[in-house]
C-alpha positions as CSV (number, residue, x, y, z in Angstrom):
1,X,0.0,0.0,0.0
2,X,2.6,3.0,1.3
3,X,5.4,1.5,-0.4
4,X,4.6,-0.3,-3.7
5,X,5.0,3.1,-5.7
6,X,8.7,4.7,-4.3
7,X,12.1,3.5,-5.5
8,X,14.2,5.1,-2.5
9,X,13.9,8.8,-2.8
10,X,12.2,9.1,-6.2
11,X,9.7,11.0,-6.2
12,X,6.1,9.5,-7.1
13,X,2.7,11.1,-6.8
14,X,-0.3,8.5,-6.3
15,X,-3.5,8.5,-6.9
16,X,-5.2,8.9,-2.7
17,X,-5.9,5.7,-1.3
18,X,-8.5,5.3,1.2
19,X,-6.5,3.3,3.3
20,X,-4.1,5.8,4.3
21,X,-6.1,6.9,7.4
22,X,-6.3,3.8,8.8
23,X,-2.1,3.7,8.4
24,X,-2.2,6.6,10.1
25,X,-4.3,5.0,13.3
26,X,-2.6,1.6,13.3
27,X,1.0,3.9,13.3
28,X,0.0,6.4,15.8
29,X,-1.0,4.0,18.3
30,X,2.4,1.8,18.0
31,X,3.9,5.7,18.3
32,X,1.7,6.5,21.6
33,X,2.8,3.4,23.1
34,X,6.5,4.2,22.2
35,X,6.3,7.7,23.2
36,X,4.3,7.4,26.6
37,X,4.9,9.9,29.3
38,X,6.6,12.0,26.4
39,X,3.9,13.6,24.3
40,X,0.9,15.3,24.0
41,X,-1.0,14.6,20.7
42,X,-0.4,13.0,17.5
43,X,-2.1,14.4,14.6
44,X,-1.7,13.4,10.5
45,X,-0.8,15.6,8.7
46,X,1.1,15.9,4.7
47,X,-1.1,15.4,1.9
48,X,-2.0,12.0,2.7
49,X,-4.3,13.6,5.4
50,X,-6.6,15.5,2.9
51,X,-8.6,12.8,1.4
52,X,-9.1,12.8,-2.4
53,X,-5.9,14.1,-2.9
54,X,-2.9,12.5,-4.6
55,X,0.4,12.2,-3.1
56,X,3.2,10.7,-2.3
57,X,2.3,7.4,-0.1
58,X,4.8,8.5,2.6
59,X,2.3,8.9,6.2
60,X,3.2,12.4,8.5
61,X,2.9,12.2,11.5
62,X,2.9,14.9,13.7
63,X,4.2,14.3,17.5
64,X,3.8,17.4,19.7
65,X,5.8,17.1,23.1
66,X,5.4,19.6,26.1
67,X,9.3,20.0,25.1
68,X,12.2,18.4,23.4
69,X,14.2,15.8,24.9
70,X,17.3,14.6,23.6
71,X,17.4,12.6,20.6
72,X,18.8,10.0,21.7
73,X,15.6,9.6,24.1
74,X,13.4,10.1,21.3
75,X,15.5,7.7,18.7
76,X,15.8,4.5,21.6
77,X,12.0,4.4,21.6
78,X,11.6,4.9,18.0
79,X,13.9,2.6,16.7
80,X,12.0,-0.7,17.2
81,X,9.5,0.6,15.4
82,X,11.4,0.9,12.5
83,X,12.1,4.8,12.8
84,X,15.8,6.1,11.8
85,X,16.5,10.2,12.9
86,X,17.5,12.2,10.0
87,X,19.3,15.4,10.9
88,X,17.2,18.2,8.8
89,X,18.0,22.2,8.9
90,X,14.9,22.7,10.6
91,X,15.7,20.6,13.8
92,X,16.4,23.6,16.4
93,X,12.3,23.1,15.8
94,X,11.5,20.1,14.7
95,X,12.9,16.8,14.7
96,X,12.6,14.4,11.9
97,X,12.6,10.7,12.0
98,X,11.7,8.5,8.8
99,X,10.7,4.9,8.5
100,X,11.0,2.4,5.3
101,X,13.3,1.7,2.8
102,X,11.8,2.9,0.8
103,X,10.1,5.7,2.8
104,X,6.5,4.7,4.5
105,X,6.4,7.0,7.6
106,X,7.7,10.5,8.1
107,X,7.2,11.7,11.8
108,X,8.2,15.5,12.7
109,X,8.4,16.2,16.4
110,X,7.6,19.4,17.4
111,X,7.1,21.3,21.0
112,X,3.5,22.3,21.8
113,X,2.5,26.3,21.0
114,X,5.5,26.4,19.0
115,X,4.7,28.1,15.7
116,X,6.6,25.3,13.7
117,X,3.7,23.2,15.5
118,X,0.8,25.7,14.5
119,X,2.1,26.5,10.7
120,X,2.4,22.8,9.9
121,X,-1.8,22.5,11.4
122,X,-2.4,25.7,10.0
123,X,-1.2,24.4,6.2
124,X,-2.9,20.8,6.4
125,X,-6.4,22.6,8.1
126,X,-7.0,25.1,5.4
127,X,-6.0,22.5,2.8
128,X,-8.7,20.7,4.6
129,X,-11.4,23.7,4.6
130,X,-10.6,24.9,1.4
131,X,-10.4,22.0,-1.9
132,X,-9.7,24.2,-4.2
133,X,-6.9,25.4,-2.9
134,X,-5.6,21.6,-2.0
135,X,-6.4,21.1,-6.0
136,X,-3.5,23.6,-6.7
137,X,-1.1,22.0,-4.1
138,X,-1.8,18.7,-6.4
139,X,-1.4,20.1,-9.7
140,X,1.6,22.0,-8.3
141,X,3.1,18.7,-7.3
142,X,2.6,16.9,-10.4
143,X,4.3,19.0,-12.1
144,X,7.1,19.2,-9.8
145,X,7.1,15.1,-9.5
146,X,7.3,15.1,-13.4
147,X,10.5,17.5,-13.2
148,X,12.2,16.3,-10.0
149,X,11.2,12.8,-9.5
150,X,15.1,12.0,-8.8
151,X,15.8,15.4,-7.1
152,X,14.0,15.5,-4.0
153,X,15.6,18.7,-2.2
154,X,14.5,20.4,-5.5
155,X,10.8,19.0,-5.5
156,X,10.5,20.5,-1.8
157,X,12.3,23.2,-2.2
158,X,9.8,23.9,-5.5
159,X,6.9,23.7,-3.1
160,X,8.1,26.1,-0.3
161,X,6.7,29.8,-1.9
162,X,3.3,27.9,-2.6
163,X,3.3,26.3,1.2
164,X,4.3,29.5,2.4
165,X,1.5,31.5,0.6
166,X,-1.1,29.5,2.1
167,X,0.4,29.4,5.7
168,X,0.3,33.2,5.5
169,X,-3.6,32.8,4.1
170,X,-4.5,30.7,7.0
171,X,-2.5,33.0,9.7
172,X,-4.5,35.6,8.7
173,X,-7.7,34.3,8.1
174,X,-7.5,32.4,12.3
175,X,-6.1,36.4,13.4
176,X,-8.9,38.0,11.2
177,X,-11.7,37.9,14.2
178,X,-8.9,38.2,16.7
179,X,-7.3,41.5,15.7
180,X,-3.8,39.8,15.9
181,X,-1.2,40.1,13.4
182,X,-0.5,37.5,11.3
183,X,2.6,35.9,11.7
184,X,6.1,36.2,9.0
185,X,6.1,32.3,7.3
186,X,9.2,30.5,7.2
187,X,11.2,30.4,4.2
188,X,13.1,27.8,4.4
189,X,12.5,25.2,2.1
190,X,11.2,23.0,5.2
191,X,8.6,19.7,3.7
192,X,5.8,19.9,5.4
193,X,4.7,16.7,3.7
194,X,3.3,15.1,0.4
C-alpha cells in the first residue's frame, strides 16, 4: 500500500488511497505506546491527510511534546518501530525521524505552542477547509514530480513559496476575528509533507 510506488527517494505522486487513514491510526498508536509519558498529541498531517488528494504514499505524523528531549531519548524508543532520525535544517524546531526503505512513515516532532507546531496544522487545516486550494497544491506537485522525481531537495524546495503562501492565508484568516497580526512564514524550504 505505502510503499509499492517509491524507488528510495524518487519521487512518485499517487492516486489517494483510502486506506491511508487507517495507516495513520494503526502507526500512531504503536507511536503513543513508544512515546508514553513524552507527548501530547499526535495528529496526520502531509497530503495523505486531505482525502481525495494525490500524493506521495509517505504517512506524516505529527508528535507534539510539552518539550524536546534529547534525541537520543526520542531515537531509543523509536527505533524498534522501525524509525531512523535524519538530521534536517529545521531541527532547532522540529525533529525528523523516517521509516521504510523505501520511505513509508515521516514523523516530525515538534514542542507544543511552537509556531513550527501551529504552521504545519495551520497548512494541512486550510488544505482541509478549502479544496480548491488543496487542488492547486496537487497540480503543483505533479508538475514538480514530473520534473524532480530523482531530485528530491529540488521538489521541496519547489513547493516552499506555494506552502508559504497558504500558511500566511491561513495565519490571517484564524487572526482576522482576533485583531492579531498574522505571523512572517518561514522560508526555508522545510517539507511539510506530500
Amino acid at each position: 500500500m505505502l510503499d509499492a510506488h517509491l524507488d528510495n527517494d524518487q519521487v512518485v505522486i499517487v492516486e489517494y488511497d483510502p486506506r491511508w487513514p487507517v495507516a495513520y491510526t494503526e502507526e500512531k498508536i504503536a507511536v503513543c505506546a513508544a512515546l508514553t509519558g513524552m507527548l501530547t498529541d499526535i495528529q496526520h498531517i502531509g497530503s495523505t491527510a486531505i482525502p481525495g488528494l494525490r500524493a506521495k504514499p509517505v504517512i506524516d505524523l505529527l508528535v507534539i511534546v510539552p518539550r524536546f528531549e534529547a534525541i537520543p531519548a526520542y531515537a531509543q524508543r523509536l527505533e524498534p518501530l522501525g524509525y531512523t532520525h535524519s538530521y534536517q535544517p529545521m531541527e532547532p524546531v522540529r525533529i525528523f525521524f523516517r521509516k521504510g526503505q523505501p520511505r513509508t512513515h515521516h514523523l516530525h516532532i515538534v514542542e507544543d505552542g511552537s509556531y513550527e507546531c501551529r504552521r504545519l496544522l495551520l497548512f494541512r487545516n486550510y488544505l482541509l477547509q478549502h479544496p480548491e486550494t488543496a487542488f492547486e497544491y496537487e497540480a503543483l506537485k505533479r508538475e514538480l514530480a514530473e520534473r524532480f522525481a530523482e531530485d528530491r531537495p529540488r521538489y521541496t524546495e519547489s513547493k516552499t513559496d506555494f506552502i508559504q503562501g497558504v500558511i500566511a492565508l491561513a495565519d490571517a484568516e484564524n487572526n482576522a476575528g482576533a485583531g492579531q497580526p498574522a505571523h512572517t512564514p518561514r522560508r526555508d524550504g522545510v517539507e511539510t509533507g506530500g
